[in-house]
C-alpha positions as CSV (number, residue, x, y, z in Angstrom):
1,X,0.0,0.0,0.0
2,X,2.9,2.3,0.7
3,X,4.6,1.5,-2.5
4,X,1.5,2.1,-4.4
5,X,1.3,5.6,-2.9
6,X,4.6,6.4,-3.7
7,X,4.4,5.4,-7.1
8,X,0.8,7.2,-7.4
9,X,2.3,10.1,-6.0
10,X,5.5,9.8,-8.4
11,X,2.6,9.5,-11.5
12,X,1.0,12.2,-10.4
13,X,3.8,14.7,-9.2
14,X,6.1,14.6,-12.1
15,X,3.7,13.3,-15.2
16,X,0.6,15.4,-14.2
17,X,2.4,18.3,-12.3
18,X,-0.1,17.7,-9.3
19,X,1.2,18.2,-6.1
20,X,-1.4,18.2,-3.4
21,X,-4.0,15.8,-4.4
22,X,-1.7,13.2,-3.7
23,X,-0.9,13.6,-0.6
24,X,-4.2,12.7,0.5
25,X,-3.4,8.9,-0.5
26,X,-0.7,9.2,1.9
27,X,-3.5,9.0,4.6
28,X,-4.5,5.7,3.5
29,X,-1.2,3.3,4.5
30,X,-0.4,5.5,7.4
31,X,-3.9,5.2,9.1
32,X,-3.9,1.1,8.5
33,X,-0.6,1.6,9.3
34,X,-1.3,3.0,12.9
35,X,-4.2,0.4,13.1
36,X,-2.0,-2.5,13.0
37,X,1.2,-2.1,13.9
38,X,0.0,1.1,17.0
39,X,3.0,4.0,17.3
40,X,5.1,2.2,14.9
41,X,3.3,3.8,12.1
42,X,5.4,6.8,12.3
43,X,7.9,4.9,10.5
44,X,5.9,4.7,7.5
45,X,4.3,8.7,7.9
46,X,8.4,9.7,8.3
47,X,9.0,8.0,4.9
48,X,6.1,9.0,3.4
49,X,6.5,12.5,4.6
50,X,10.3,12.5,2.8
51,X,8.8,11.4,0.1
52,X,7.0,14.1,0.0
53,X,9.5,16.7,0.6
54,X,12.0,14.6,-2.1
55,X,9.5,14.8,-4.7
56,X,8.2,18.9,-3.7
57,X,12.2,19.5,-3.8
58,X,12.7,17.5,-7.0
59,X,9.6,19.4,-8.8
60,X,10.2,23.1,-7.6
61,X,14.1,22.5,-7.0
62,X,13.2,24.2,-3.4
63,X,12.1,22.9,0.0
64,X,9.1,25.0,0.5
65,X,7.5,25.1,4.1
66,X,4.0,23.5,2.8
67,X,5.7,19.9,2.2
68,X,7.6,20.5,5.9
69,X,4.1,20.7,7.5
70,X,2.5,18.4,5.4
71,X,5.4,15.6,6.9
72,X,4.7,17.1,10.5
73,X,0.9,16.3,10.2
74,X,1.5,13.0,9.1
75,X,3.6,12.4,11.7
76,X,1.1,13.4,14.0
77,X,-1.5,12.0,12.4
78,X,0.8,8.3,12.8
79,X,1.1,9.3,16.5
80,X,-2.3,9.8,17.2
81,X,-3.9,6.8,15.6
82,X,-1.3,4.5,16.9
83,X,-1.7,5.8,20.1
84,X,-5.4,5.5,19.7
85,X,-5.2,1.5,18.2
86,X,-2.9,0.9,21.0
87,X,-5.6,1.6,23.8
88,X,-8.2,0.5,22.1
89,X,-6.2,-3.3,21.4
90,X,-5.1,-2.9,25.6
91,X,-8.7,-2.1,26.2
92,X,-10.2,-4.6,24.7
93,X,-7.1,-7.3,26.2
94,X,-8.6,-6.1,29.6
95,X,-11.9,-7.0,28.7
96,X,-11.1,-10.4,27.8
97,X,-9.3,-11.0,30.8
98,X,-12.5,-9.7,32.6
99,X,-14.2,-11.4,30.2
100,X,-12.7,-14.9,31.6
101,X,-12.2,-14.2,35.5
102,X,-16.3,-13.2,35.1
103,X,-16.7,-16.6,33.4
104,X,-14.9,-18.4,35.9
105,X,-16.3,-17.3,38.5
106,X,-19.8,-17.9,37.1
107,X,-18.6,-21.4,36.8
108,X,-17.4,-21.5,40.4
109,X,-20.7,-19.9,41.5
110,X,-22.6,-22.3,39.6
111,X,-20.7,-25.2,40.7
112,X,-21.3,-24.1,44.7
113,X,-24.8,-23.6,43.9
114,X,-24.9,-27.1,42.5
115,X,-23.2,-28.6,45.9
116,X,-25.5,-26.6,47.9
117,X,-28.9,-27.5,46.4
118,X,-27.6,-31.0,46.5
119,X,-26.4,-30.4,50.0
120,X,-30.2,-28.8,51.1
121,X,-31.6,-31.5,49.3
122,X,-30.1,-34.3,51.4
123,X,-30.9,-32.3,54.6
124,X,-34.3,-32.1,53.2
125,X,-35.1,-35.6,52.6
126,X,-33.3,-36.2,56.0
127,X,-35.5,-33.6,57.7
128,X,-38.3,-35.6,56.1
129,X,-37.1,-38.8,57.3
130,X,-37.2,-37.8,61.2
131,X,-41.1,-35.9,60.6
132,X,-42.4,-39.3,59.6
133,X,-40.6,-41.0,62.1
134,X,-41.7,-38.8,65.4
135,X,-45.3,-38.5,63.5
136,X,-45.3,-42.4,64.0
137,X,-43.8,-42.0,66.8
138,X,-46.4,-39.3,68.4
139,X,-49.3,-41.4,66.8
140,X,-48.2,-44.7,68.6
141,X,-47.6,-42.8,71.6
142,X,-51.7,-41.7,71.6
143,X,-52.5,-45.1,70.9
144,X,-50.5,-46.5,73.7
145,X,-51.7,-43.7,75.8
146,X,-55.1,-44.3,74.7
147,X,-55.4,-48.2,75.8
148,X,-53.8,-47.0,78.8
149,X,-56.6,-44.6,79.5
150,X,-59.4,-47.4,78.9
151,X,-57.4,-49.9,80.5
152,X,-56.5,-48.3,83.5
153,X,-60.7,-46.4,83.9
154,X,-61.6,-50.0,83.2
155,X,-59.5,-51.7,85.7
156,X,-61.2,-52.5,89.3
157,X,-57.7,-52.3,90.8
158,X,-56.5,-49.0,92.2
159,X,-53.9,-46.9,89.7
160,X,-52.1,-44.0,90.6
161,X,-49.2,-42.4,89.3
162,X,-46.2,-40.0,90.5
163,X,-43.7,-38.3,89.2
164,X,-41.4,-37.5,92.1
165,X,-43.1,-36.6,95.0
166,X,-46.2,-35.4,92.6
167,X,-49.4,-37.3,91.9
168,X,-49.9,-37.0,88.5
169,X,-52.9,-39.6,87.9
170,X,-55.3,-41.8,89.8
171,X,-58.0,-43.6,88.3
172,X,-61.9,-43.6,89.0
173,X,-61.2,-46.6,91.4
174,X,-58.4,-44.8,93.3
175,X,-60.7,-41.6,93.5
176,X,-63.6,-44.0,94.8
177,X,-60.9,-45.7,97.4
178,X,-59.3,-42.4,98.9
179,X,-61.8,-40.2,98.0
């Protein structure tokens, strides 16, 4: 591309007698330039830019201040977009590392979730387990206490019952006997 604007700008400078149109193709290679290879661009804007001042020097047989400045902008102009590509390539390297932590960390996150919910579900099922045990439990324990209750209303012998130093139940045939 560079070669192709010097040779364009050769055509055009010496056959045609043009000498600022073509400078405007030097934009071309030293924008790409500054996208791909960043700051290093200037390299190709300072050969350019002599180009530029050769051919102005070879064509007027003076260096004239317009082809001085025209080499300083695209200097600048080399500077500014390589400087520009050369965020814009670390920004976007920072957002791929981002990119990935935020990926592995979903993957961690998901992966504790996972163990959790598995975890919860165990404890659940467990928690289930022990409910239907002390709901048996409870129910055979009215049952029991239920045939007690008959047995012990029904009984002609006296029944009384303490807990410690505390009367806690006499039957129908204690209350009779001691009344």
């Amino acid at each position: 591309m560079t070669f192709a604007s010097i040779a364009i700008s050769i055509y055009l400078n010496f056959l045609l007698g043009i000498d600022v149109v073509y400078t405007h193709l030097f934009y071309i290679p030293i924008i790409l330039a500054g996208a791909w290879y960043h700051r290093k661009a200037v390299y190709i804007a300072l050969l350019l830019g002599a180009t530029h001042i050769m051919l102005n020097y070879l064509v007027d047989g003076t260096f004239t201040y317009d082809a001085f400045l025209r080499a300083a902008i695209f200097l600048i102009i080399a500077y500014i977009i390589g400087a520009i590509a050369e965020k814009k390539d670390s920004l976007y390297d920072a957002l791929k590392l981002s990119d990935e932590k935020i990926r592995q960390v979903h993957g961690s996150l998901e992966q504790r979730v996972n163990e959790r919910t598995a975890e919860l579900g165990h404890t659940n099922e467990t928690l289930r387990s022990e409910i239907s045990e002390r709901e048996r439990a409870e129910k055979a324990l009215r049952e029991s206490e239920e045939k007690f209750r008959v047995l012990a209303e029904s009984s002609p012998a006296i029944i009384m019952l303490y807990q410690g130093d505390r009367l806690i139940y006499a039957n129908r045939t204690a209350e009779t006997a001691t009344g």
